[in-house]
C-alpha positions as CSV (number, residue, x, y, z in Angstrom):
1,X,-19.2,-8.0,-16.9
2,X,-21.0,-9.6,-13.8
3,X,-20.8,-8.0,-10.5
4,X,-19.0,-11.6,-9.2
5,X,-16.6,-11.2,-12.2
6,X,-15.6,-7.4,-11.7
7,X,-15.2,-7.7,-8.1
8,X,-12.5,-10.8,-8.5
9,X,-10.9,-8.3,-11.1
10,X,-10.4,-6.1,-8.4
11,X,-9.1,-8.5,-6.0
12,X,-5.2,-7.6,-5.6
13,X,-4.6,-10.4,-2.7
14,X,-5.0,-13.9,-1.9
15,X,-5.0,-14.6,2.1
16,X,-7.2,-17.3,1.8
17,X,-4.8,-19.8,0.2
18,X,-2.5,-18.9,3.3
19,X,-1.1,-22.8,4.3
20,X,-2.5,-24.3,1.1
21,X,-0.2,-26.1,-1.3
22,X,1.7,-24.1,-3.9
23,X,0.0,-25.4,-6.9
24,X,-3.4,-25.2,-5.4
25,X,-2.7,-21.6,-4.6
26,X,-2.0,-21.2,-8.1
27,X,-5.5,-22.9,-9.0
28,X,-7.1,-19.9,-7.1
29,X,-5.2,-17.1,-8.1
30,X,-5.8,-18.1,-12.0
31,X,-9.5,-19.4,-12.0
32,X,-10.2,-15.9,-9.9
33,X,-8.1,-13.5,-12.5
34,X,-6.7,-15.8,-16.1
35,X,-5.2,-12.6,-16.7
36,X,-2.5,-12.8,-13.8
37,X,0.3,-15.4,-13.9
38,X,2.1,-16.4,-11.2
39,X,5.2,-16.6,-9.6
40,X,6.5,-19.3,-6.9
41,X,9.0,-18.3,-4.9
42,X,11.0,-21.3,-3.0
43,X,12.9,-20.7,0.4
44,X,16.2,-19.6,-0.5
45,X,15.3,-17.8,-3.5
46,X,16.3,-13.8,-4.3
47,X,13.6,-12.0,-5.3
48,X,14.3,-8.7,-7.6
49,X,11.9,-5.9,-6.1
50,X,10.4,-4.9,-9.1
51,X,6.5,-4.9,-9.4
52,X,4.4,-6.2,-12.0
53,X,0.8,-5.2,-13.1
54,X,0.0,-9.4,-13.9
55,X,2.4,-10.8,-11.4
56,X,1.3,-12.9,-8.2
57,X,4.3,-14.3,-6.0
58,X,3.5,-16.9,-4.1
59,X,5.6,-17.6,-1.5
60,X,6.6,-21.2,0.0
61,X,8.0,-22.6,3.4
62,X,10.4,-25.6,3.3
63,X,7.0,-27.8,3.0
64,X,5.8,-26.1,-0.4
65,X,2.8,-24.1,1.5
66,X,2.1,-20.6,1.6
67,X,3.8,-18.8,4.0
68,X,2.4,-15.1,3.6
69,X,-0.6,-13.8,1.5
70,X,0.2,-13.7,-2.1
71,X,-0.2,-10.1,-3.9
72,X,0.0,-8.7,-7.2
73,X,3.0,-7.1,-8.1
């Protein structure tokens, strides 16, 4: 494994797609980590509060952007 490729392993948070567009957020998360999936949260929607090794919620405002930096769990 490359030094590039084990450090975006290691990467548990996304603050850089902050304001982006759900589904370009998404983009990032995956091509960084295909191991991860993702989770879009809409305003308005419960969330359980369980955590999740290969989980990454991404949060939206009413205009589909992210609202607060997405995290695994």
């Amino acid at each position: 494994m490359s030094p590039r490729s084990r450090k975006l392993r290691d990467k548990f948070e996304w603050p850089e797609v902050v304001g982006k567009h759900g589904s370009a957020a998404e983009e990032v998360i995956r091509s960084e980590n295909e191991e991860l999936y993702t989770e879009t949260i809409e305003p308005g929607i419960a969330i359980r509060p369980d955590f999740q090794v290969k989980r990454v919620r991404i949060l939206l405002d009413e205009e589909g952007r992210v609202k607060e930096t997405p995290r695994i769990g």
